[in-house]
N, C-alpha and C positions, 0 to 999 in steps of 0.2 A: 793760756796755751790753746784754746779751743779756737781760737782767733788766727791765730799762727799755723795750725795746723788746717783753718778751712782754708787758708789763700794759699797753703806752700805747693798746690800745681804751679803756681807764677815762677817760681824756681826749679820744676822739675828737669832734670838733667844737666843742672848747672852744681859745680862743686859749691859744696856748702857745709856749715857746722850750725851747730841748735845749740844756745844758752838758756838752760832753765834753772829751775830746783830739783833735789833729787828726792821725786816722790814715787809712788807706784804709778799712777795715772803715767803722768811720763815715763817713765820706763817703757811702759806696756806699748803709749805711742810711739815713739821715737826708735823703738826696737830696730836694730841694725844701721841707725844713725851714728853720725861723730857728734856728739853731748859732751860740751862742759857743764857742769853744777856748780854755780854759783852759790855766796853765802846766804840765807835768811836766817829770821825773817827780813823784810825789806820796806814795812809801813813805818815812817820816821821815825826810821834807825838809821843814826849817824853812825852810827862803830862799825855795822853793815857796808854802808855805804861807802865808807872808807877802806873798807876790806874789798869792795865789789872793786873799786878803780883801783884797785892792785892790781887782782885778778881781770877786769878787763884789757888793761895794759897788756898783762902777759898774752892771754888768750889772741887778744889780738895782733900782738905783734907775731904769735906762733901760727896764725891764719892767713893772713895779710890780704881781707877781701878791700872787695873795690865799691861793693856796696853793701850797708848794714838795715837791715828789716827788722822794726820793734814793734811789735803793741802796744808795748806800756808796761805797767809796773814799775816798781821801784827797780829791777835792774837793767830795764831799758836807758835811764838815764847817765848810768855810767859807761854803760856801751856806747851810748850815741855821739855822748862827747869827747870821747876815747879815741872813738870811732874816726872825726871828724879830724881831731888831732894829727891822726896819722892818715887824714888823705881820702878816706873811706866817704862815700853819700851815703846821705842816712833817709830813708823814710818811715815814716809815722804813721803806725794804723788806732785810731781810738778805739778801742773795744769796743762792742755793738753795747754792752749795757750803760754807755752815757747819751744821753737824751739829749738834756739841755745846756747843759756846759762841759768842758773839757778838766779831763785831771789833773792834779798836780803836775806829773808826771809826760802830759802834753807840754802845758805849760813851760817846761824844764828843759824838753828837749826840742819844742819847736824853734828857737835861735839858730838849731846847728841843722835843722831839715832842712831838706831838699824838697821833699812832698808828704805833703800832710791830709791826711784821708778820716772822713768825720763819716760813720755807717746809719746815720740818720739824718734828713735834712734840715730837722729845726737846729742838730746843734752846726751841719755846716754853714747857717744863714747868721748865727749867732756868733762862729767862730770865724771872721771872713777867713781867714789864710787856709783853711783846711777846704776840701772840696768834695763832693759826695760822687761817690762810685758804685756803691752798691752794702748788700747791707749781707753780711756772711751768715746772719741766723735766719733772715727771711730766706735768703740765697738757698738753703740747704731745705726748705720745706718743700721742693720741686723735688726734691730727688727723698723725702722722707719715702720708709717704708711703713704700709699699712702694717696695723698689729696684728699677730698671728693668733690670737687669741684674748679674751676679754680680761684673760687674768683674773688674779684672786686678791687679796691683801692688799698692803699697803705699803710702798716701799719711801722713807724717810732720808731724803740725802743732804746733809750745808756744805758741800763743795768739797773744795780742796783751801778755803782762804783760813791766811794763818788765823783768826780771832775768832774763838769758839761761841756757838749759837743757840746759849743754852733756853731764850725764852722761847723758840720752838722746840725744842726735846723736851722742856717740861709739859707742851702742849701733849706731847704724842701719847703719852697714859689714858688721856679722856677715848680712845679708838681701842675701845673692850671685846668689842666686839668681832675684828681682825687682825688675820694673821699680821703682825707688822715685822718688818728689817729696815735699820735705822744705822747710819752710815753719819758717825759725830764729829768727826775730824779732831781736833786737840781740845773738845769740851771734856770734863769730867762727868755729864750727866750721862747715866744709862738708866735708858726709859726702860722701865720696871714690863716684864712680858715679851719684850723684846729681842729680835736677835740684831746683833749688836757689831758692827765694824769699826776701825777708823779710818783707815784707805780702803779702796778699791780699786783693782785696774781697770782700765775702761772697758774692756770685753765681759767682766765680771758684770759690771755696773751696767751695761748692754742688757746682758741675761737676767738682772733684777728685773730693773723697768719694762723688759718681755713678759716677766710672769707677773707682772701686778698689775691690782683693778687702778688704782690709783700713787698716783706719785706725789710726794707732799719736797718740797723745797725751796731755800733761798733764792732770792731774785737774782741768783746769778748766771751770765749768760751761758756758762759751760754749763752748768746743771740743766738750764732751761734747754739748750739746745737738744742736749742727748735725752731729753723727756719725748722733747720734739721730732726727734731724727727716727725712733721707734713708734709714731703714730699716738703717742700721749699728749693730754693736755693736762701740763701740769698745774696744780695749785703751789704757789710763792707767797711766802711770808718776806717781804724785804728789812733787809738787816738798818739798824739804826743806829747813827754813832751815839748816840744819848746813851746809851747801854754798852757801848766798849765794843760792838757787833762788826763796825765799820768805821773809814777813815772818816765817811760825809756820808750824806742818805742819797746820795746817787740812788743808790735801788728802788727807790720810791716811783721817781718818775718813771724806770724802767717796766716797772711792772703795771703800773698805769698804761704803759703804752700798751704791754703785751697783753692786757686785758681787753682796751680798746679795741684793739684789734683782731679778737675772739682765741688769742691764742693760750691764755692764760688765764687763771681766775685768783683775783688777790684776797689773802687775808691779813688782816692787821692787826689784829686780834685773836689771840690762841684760845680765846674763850669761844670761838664761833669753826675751830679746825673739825669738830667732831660735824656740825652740820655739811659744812661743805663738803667734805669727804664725801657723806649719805648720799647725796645729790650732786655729786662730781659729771660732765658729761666727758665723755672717754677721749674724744676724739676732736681736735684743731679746728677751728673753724677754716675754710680753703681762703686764700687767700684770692684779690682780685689783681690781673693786672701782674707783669712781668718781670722781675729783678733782676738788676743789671748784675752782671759776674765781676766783682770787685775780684778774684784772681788775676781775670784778663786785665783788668787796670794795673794789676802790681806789676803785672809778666812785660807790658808795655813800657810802666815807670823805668822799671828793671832797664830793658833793655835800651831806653833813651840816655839812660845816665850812663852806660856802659861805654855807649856809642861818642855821646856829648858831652862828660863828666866833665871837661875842663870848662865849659861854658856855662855851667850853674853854678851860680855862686851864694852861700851861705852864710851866717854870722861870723866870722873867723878874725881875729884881731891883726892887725896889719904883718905883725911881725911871724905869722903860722899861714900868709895867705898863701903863697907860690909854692906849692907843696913841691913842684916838679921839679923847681930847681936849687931850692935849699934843704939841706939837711935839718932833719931835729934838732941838733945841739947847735947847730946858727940859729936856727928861730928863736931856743931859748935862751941865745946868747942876749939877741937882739932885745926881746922882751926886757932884760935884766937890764940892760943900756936904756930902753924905754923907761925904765920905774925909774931908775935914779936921774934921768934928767929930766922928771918931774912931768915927762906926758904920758897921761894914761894910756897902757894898750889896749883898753878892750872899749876905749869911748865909742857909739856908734853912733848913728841914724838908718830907718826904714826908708830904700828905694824898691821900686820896681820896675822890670825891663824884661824885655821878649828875648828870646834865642829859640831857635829852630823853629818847632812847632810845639803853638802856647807862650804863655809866659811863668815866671819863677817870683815869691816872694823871696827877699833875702837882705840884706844889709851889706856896706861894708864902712871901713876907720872912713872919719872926717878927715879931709883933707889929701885924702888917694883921689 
């Protein structure tokens, strides 16, 4: 979410509808938006996943936009080929916390993009189809606000991701000596002294990381950003799939980076959370050097596909390509005459080709 909401100036004053989950955090953002809630959880869950392409179906056919903006997740996938299906350009933004390679969830949905956006440059040099525009969590360290004060305590957040993060909360007990508030999400653990949440709305979660000396959280990039956005440098423990924490150690390199780069300090180990804490320095290192407005790239994308939408072309299998002049129920006539006279519909190969300004990856059938 924190992703979606740093770029949605790119859509400002354009009608539009937000697909999340229904949690507080969202709520509290999205207030006075049009919100569908989609099903979770959504880390490979097929029964999810098959309920989500219902409900994308409906959603979208009750919207009928012209262009679909995802970050990811598991219900970006059903939107974007849903999406695609009925006509819609889809673009791909990878969350700022993948480094080195792309998710599942790119993966999945880059066949049916239009444009595909990587918020770090090793993973755009790595992922060629995706291209770097700017990066939404450094992006926002320009406009952080200094902290109002040095604060007191300790305040403990593992996000909003569904899989609980219990070998940091068992860490938090060794911190005797402060006040702590500790924000668990669907763990069962409650650190003993503690005051104890499992959502937050984000203005809540605002006014914590306000009054505290130090901020203790997962490598993820919505926690780390709003650590960051109120003049905190936070301490990250990154979640690991070896212990059920996570889908893949993505967070790893993530935190690696943001440590690199003075904005964070890693622990890997819960047996060392009480030192670091002691010795926490409060405040980001400044950054050198000027980050590009990845907004302004979506607000651009946006409005070239608007203008050009017939001229990009994307994975789409022969018999769903001419969206303008066949109907849904010919396409899937077509397809059904495809299977049974034994040629595949969805056979493809990779071309590439210019139109307007720039050029487009994309595919189409052999033999069009």
């Amino acid at each position: 979410m924190f992703d979606a909401i740093a770029v949605s100036p790119a859509w400002r004053g354009r009608t539009r509808a937000w697909v999340s989950f229904d949690k507080s955090d969202v709520r509290s953002l999205l207030a006075g938006e049009r919100v569908y809630f989609a099903h979770g959880p959504t880390n490979r869950n097929i029964p999810n996943l098959l309920r989500n392409l219902v409900f994308a179906w409906r959603v979208l056919g009750e919207t009928h936009p012209r262009v679909v903006v995802t970050t990811g997740a598991g219900i970006g996938v059903p939107f974007a080929w849903v999406g695609r299906l009925r006509c819609a350009r889809i673009i791909y933004i990878e969350c700022a916390g993948r480094v080195d390679h792309p998710s599942l969830s790119a993966r999945l949905i880059s066949p049916v993009a239009s444009r595909l956006y990587a918020q770090w440059p090793e993973l755009a040099v790595s992922w060629r189809r995706a291209r770097y525009a700017g990066n939404v969590l450094l992006g926002q360290l320009d406009r952080a606000n200094p902290p109002a004060s040095s604060g007191t305590g300790v305040l403990v957040t593992v996000g909003t991701n569904e899989a609980p993060f219990d070998r940091l909360l068992r860490a938090v007990p060794s911190l005797t000596d402060e006040q702590v508030v500790v924000q668990h999400g669907p763990s069962a653990v409650r650190p003993e002294g503690a005051q104890c949440f499992d959502y937050l709305p984000f203005g809540e979660l605002g006014r914590l990381i306000d009054a505290a000396r130090v901020v203790v959280t997962h490598a993820g990039d919505g926690s780390v950003a709003a650590a960051l956005a109120h003049g905190r440098r936070p301490i990250v423990m990154p979640r690991l799939s070896q212990f059920g924490e996570a889908v893949d150690d993505h967070q790893v390199p993530f935190a690696r980076q943001l440590e690199g780069a003075g904005l964070a300090t890693v622990v890997e180990d819960g047996d060392r959370l009480l030192q670091v804490v002691a010795n926490q320095p409060q405040a980001p290192a400044p950054l050198s050097g000027h980050e590009p407005d990845l907004s302004l790239e979506i607000a651009h994308a946006i409005a070239e596909l608007l203008t050009h939408g017939s001229r990009v072309r994307t994975t789409v299998p022969a018999w769903a390509y001419d969206c303008r002049t066949t109907s849904l129920t010919d396409r899937l006539g077509a397809a059904r005459n495809a299977v049974k006279s034994g040629r595949p519909p969805f056979r493809t190969r990779f071309l590439r080709w210019s139109h307007g300004r720039g050029s487009s990856w994309g595919t189409r059938p052999r033999g069009l």
